[in-house]
Backbone bond lengths (Angstrom), bond angles and torsions (degrees), N, CA, C in turn:
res aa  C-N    CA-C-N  psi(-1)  N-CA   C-N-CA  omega(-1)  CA-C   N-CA-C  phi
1 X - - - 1.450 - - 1.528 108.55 -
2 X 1.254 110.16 138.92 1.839 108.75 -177.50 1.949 109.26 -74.39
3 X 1.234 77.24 163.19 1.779 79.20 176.68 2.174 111.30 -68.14
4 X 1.194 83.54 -22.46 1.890 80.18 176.25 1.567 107.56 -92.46
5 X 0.832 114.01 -1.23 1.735 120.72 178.46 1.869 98.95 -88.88
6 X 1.262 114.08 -42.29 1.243 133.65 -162.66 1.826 105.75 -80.74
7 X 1.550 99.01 -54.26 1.512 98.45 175.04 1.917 125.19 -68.13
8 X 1.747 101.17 -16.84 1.041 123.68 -174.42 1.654 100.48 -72.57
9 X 0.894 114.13 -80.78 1.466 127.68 172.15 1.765 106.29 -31.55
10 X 1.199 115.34 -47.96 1.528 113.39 -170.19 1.786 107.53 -76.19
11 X 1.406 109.62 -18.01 1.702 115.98 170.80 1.226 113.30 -95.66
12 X 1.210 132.22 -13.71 1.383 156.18 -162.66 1.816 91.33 -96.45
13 X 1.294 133.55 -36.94 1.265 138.22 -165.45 1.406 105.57 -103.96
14 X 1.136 104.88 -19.59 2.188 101.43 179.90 1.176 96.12 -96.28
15 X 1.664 132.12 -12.50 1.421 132.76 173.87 1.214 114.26 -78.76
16 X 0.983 137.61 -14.36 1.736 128.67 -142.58 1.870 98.40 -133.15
17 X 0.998 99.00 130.21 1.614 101.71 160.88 1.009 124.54 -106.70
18 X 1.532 117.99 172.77 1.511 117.23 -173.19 1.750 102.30 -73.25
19 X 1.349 128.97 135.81 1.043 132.52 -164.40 1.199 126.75 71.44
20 X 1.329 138.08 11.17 1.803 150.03 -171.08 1.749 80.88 -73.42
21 X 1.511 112.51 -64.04 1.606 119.04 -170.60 1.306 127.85 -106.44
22 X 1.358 113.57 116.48 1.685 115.96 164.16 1.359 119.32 -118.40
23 X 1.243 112.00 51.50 1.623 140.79 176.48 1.318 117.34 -145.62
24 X 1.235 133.81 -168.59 1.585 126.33 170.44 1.720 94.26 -148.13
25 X 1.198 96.46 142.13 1.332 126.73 165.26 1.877 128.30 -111.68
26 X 1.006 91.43 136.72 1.787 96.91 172.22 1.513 121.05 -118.84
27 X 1.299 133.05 125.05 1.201 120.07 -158.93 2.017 79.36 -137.12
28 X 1.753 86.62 112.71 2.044 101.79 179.47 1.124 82.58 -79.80
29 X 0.991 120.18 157.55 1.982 150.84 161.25 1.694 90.95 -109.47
30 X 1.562 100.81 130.60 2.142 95.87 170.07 1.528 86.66 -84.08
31 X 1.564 104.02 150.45 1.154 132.40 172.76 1.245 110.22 52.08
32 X 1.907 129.48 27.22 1.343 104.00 157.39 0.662 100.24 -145.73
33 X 1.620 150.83 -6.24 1.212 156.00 -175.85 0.980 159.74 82.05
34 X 1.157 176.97 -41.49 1.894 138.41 115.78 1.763 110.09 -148.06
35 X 1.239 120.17 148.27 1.485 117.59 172.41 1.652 95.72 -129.86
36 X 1.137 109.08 168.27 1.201 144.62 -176.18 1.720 116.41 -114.30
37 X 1.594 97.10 140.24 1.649 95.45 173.65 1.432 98.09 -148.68
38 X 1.321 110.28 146.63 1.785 102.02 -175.96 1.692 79.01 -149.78
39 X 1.528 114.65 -156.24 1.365 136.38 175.97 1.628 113.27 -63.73
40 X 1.313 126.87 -32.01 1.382 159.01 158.76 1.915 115.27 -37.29
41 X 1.392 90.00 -48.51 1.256 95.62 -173.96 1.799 113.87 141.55
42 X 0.998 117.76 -157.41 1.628 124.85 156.83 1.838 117.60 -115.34
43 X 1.348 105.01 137.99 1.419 108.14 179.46 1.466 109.37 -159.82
44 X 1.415 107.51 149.31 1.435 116.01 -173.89 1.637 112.31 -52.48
45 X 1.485 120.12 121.87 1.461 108.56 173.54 2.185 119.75 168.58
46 X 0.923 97.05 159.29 1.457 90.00 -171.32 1.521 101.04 -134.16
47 X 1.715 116.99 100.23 1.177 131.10 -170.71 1.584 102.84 -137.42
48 X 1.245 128.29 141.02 1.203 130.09 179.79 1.706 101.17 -53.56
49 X 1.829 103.72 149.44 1.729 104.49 -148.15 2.212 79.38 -140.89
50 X 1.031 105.43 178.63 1.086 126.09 169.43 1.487 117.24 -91.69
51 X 1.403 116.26 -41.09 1.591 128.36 146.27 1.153 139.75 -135.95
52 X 1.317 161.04 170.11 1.725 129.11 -101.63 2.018 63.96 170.75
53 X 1.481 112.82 98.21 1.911 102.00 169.06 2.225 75.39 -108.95
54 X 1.415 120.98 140.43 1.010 127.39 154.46 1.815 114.20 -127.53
55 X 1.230 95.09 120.90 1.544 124.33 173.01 1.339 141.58 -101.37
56 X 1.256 132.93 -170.19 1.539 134.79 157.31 1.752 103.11 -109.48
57 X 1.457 117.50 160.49 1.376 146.23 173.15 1.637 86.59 -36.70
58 X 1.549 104.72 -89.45 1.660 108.24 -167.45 1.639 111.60 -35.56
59 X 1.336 116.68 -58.80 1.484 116.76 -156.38 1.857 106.73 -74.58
60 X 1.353 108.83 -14.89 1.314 106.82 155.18 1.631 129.69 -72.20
61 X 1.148 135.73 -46.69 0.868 158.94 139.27 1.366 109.37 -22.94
62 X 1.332 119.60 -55.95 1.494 119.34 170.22 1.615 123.49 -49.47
63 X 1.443 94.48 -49.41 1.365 117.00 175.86 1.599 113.21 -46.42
64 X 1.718 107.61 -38.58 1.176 108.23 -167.59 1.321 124.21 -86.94
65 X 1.213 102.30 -26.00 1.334 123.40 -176.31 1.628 128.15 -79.31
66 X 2.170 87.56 -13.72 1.658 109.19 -170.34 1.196 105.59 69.28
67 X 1.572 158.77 36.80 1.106 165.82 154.03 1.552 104.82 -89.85
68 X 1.518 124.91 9.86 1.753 98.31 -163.58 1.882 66.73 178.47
69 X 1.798 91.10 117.60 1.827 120.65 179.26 1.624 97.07 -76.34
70 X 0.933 92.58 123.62 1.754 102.28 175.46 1.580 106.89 -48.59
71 X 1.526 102.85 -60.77 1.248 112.42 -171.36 1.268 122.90 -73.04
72 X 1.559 119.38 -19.94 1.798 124.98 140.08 1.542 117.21 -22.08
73 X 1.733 83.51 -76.46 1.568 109.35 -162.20 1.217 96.46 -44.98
74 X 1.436 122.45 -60.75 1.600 121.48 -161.45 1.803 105.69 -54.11
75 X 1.216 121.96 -40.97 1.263 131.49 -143.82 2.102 88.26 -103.01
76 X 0.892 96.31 -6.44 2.004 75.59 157.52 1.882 91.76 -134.63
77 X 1.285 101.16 46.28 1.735 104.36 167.98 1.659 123.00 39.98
78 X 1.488 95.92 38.18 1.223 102.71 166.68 1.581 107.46 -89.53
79 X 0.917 118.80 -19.55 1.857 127.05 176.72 1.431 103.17 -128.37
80 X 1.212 94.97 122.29 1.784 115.17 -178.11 1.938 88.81 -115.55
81 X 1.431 84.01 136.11 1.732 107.72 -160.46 1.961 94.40 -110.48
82 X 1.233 135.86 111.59 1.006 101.05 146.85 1.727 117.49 -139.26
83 X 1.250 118.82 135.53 1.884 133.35 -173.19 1.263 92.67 139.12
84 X 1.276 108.30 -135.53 1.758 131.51 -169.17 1.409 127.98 -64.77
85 X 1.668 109.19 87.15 1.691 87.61 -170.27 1.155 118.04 -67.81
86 X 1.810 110.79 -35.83 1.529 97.78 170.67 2.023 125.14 -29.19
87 X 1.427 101.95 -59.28 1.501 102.92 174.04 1.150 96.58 -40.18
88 X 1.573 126.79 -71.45 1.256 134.66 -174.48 1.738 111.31 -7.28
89 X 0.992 110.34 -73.24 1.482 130.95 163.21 1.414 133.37 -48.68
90 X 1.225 97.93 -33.73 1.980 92.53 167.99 1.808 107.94 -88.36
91 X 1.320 120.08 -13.88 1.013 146.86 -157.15 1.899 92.77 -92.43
92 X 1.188 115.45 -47.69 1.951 117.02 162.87 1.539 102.46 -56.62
93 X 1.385 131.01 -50.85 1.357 119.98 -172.31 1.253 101.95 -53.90
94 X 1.297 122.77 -58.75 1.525 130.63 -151.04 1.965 88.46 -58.63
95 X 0.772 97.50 -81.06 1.475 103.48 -159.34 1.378 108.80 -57.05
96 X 1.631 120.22 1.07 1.340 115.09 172.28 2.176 110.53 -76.54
């Protein structure tokens, strides 16, 4: 697992509460590769998801840090969305 897959998942887990998700999400990293978040938590992995957010290193990171508007990012195609936008959308709170 890469170190941004690894740090992702470990910010991805101080974010999330029990009940934030009763869907699953997949968020690809280009060139490093994908974690998972469901009701469970977040963990390294690439399993069919309810929604599929695929990004770059930086604009994730941005996301996490709150430095970089989800709904920016998405809207000059720095975040390609694809399944549930609704999730899509409860999925900006969480990580806001």
């Amino acid at each position: 697992m890469s170190e941004v897959i690894e740090k992702a998942v470990a910010a991805m887990n101080e974010k999330l509460s029990p009940g934030d998700l009763d869907q699953s999400v997949k968020f690809v990293i280009e060139d490093e590769g994908s974690f998972v978040m469901d009701g469970d938590g977040a963990r390294a992995g690439d399993e069919p998801t309810d929604l599929t957010v695929i990004t770059d290193t930086e604009t994730l990171q941005g996301l996490q840090d709150g430095s970089v508007n989800a709904t920016t990012a998405y809207m000059t195609g720095k975040l390609k969305i694809e399944g549930d936008m609704a999730l899509a959308m409860k999925l900006g709170s969480i990580l806001a």
